[in-house]
C-alpha positions in Angstrom: 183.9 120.5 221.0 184.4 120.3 217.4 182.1 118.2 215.6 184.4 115.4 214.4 185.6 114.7 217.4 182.2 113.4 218.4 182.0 111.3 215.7 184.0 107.7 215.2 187.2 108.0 214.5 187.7 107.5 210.4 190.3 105.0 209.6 191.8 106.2 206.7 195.0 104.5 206.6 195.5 101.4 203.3 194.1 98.9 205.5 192.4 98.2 207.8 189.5 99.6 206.5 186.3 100.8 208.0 183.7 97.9 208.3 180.1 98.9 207.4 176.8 98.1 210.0 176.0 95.2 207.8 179.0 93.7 207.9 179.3 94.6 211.8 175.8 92.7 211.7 177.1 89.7 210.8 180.3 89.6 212.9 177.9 89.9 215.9 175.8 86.8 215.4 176.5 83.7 217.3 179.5 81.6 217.1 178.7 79.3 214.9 180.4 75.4 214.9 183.6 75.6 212.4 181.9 72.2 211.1 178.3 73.2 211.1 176.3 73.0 208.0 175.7 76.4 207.7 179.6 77.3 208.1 179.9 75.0 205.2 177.4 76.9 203.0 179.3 80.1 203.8 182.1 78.7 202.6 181.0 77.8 199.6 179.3 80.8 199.1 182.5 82.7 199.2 184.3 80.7 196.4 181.2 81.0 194.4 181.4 85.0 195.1 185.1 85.5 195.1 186.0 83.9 191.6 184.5 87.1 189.8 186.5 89.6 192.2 189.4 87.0 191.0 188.3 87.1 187.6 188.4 83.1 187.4 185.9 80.5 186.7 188.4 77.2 187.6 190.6 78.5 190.4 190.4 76.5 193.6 189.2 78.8 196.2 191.6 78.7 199.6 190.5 80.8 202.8 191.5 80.2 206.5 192.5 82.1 209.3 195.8 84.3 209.0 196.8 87.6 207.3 198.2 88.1 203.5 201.6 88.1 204.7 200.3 84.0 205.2 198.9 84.0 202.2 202.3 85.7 200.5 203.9 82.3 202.4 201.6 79.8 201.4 202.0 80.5 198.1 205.4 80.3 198.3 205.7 77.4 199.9 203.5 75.1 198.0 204.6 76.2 194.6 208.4 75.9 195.3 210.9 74.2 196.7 214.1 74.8 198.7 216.9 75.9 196.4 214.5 76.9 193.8 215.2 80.1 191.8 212.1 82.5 192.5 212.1 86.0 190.9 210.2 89.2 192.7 209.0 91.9 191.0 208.9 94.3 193.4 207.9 98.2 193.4 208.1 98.6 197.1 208.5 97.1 200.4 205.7 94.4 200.1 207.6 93.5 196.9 210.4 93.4 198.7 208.9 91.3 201.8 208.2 87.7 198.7 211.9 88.2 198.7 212.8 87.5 202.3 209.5 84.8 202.9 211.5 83.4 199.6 214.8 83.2 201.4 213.6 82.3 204.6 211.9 79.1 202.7 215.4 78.3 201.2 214.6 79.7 198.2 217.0 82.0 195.9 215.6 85.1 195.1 216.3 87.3 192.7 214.7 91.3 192.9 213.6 93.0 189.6 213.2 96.3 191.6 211.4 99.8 190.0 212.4 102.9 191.9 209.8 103.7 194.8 207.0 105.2 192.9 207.6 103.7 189.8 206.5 100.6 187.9 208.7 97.3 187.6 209.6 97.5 183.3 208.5 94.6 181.9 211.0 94.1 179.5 213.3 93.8 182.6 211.6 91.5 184.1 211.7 89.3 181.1 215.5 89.5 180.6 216.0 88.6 184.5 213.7 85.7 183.7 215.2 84.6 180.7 218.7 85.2 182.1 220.2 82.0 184.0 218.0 79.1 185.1 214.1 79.4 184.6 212.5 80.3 188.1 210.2 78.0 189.5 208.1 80.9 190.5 207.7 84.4 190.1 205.8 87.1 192.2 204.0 90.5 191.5 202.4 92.7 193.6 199.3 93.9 192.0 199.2 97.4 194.1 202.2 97.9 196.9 200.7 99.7 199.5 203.7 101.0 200.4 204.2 103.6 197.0 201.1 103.1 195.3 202.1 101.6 192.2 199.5 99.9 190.2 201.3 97.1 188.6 200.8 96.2 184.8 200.2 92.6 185.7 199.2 91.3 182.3 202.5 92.6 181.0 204.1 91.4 184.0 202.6 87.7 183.6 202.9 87.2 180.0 207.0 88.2 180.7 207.8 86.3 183.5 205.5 82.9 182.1 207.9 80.0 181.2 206.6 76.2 180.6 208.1 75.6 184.3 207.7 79.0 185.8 204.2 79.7 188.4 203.2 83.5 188.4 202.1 84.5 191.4 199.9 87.8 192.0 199.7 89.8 195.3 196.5 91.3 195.3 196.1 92.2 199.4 195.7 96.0 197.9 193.8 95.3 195.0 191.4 92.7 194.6 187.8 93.9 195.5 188.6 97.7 194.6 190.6 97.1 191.1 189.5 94.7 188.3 191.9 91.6 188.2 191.6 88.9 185.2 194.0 86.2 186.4 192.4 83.6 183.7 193.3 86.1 181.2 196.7 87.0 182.9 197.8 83.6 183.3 198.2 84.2 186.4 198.6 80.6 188.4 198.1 82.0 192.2 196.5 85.2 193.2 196.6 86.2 197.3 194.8 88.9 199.1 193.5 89.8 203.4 190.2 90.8 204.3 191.3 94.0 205.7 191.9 95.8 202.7 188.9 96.7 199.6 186.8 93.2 200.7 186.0 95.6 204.0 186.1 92.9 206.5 188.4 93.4 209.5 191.7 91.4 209.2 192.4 88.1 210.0 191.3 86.2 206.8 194.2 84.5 204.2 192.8 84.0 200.5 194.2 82.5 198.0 192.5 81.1 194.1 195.2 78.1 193.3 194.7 77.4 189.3 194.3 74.0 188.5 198.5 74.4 187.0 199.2 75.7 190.7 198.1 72.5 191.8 200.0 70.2 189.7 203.0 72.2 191.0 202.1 71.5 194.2 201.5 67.9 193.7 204.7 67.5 192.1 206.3 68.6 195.3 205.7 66.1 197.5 206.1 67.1 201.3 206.4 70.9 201.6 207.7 72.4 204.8 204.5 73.4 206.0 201.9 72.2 207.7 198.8 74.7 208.6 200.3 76.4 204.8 199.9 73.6 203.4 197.4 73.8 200.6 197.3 70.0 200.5 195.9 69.7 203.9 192.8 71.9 203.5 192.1 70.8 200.3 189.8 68.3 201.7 188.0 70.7 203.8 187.4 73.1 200.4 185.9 69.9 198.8 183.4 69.4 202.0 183.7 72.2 204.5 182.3 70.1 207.1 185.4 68.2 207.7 188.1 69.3 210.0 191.3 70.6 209.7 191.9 73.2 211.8 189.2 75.4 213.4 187.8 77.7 211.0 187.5 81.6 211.6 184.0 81.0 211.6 182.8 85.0 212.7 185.2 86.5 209.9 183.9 84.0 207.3 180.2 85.4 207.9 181.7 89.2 207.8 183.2 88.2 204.7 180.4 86.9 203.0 178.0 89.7 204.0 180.6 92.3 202.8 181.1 89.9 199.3 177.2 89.7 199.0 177.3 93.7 199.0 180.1 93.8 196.5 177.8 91.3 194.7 175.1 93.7 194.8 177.0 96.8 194.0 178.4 95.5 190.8 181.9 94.6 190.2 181.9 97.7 187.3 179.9 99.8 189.9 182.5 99.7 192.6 185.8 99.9 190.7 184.0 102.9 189.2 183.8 103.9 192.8 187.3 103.5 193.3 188.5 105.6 190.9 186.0 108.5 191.4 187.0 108.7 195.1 190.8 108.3 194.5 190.4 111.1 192.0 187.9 113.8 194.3 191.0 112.7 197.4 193.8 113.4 195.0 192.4 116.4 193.6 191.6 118.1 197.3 195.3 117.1 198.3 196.8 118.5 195.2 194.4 122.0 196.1 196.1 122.0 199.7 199.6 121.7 198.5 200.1 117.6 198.4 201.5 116.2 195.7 201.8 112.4 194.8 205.1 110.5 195.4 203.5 107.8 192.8 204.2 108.2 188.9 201.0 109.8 187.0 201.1 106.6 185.1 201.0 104.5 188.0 198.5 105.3 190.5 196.4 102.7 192.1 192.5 104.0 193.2 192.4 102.3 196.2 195.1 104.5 198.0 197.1 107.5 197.7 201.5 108.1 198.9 201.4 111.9 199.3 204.2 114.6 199.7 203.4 116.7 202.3 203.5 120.4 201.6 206.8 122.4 201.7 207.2 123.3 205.8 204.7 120.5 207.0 206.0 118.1 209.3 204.5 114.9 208.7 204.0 113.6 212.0 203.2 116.4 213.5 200.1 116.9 210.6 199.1 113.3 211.2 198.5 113.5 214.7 196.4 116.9 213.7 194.1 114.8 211.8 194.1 112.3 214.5 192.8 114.3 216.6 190.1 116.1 214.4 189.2 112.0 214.2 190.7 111.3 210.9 193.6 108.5 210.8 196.4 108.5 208.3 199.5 106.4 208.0 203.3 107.8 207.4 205.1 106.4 204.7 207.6 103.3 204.6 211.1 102.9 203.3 212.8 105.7 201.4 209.5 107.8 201.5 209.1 108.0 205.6 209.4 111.3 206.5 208.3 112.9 203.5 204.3 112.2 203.4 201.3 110.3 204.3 199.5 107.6 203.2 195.7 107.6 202.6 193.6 104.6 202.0 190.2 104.9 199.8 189.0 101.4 199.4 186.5 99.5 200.3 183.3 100.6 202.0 184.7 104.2 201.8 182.8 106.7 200.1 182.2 110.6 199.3 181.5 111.2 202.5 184.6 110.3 204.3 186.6 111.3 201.5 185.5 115.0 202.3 185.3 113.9 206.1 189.8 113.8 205.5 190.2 116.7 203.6 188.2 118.8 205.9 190.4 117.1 209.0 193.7 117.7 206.6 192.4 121.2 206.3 191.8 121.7 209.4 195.2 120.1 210.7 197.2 122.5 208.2 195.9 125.6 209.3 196.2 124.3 213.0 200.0 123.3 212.6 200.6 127.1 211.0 199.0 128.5 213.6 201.6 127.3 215.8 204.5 128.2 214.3 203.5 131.8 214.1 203.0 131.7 217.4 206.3 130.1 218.0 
């Protein structure tokens, strides 16, 4: 039996990711009480370690149980109202998903939209902006998962920021593997998940609401919300032993291990890390025939959207890898079909980087194999 095959499967899709042993420590300890004094001081503990990853020292720090797509709706809801204009600068189909939470809050969206692959033109953005009422709110996604496009989100943020307008940043495939600034951005609301470059498994919303953000919010009055309701928690983030709703109290211990690591590594350490393994993945692809389905200009280091070779069925290539005990994703939208996605965030490192090319290597020459044979 081949080697890998006795090994754990490798999760290489853009999230989940793989959860290291300490982090796999921490999830095992005993439930704790979701008002205990010690989930409290987790809490607090990962504000005090996620404002760096944010790059903020005033936002308010918001995390409960749910996924980013929560998150995406939460910040929506809170910062806008019903019949507001909201403007989505979208690169892809995470992009594209603001629009329809934005609609489906009674909101009127408006799409600036980059062709898949590309970036969203600032200068676009602005006009759209500019053009017609001022939105209430606008949205950027910081790295869509489904092209991987890095955004330029301090372009993006100083186009789209009017006296009245919130700028909201989607960092679910970002923050923890890419630098963010949102102080410097002016960025009002940034959102991410666990599941992605923090390295804990999913279930966690997160959100840093700048003290602007809040006044919005405020302003409001009733939202149509009630667990999405910032308002609500907000006594819980002041003392975290008051009750809401029950805490995820086993994924807030994960999460603070795994932010105590990224603490440890070094915030210039580990995006380092990023790009050097996004680079050593891209180049092996590249040497077996892949090519990226992201502009040069626009690649994100904490995945990779891949063309699959001339003659390679995608699916068929994927499960090849899956069963040499490497997992990939297909692509989404206009790109399914034509590729595969591979995530390198996180806990991932040169290891498991060579760990998938090996398995694509191996899947390649297996799926030609056949159709000789054939």
């Amino acid at each position: 039996m081949p080697e890998s095959l006795l090994m754990e499967p490798l999760l290489m899709i853009p999230g989940p990711t793989p959860v290291d042993a300490t982090v796999r420590a921490a999830l095992a300890e005993p439930v704790r009480s979701h008002t205990s004094g010690e989930n409290a001081a987790t809490l607090h503990r990962i504000a005090a370690l996620l404002r760096p990853l944010f790059g903020t020292e005033q936002a308010r720090i918001h995390v409960f149980g749910g996924s980013g797509t929560l998150a995406m709706e939460a910040a929506l809801v809170n910062h806008a109202a019903p019949g507001d204009r909201v403007v989505v600068a979208s690169h892809g189909y995470f992009g594209d998903r603001f629009a329809e939470i934005a609609q489906a809050l009674g909101m009127d969206a408006d799409v600036v939209r980059a062709p898949w692959g590309a970036q969203v033109d600032a200068a676009e953005l602005r006009r759209v902006c500019r053009s017609g009422r001022p939105p209430a709110l606008v949205t950027i996604t910081h790295v869509d998962t489904s092209t991987g496009v890095l955004a330029d989100v301090a372009a993006l943020s100083e186009a789209a920021r009017q006296p009245a307008t919130i700028v909201v940043l989607d960092g679910v495939c970002a923050t923890g593997g890419i630098e963010e600034r949102i102080d410097d951005w002016g960025v009002d609301v940034a959102l991410t998940g666990a599941q992605k470059a923090l390295a804990v498994p999913p279930g966690l919303a997160i959100l840093a609401v700048s003290e602007r953000a809040r006044e919005r919010r405020a302003g409001l009055g009733g939202v149509a919300a009630y667990y999405a309701d910032l308002q609500r928690w907000d006594p819980v983030v002041d003392d975290p032993v008051r009750y809401f709703s029950t805490h995820a109290t086993g994924l807030l211990r994960g999460l603070e291990a795994s932010l105590e690591e990224i603490d440890a590594e070094g915030l210039e350490a580990r995006f380092d890390r990023h790009v050097r393994l996004a680079e050593r993945l891209r180049g092996g692809m590249v040497d077996l025939g892949f090519e990226p389905l992201t502009d040069a200009g626009s690649l994100a280091s904490t995945l990779s959207v891949l063309a699959v070779p001339p003659g390679v069925d995608e699916a068929d290539l994927r499960l090849g890898m899956a069963q040499r005990g490497v997992i990939v994703a297909g692509c989404l939208g206009p790109l399914a079909g034509r590729g595969i996605r591979v995530g390198h965030m996180g806990s991932i490192g040169l290891p498991e980087i060579e760990r998938t090319l090996a398995a694509t290597a191996a899947a390649l020459s297996g799926q030609a194999a056949v159709s000789q044979s054939s």
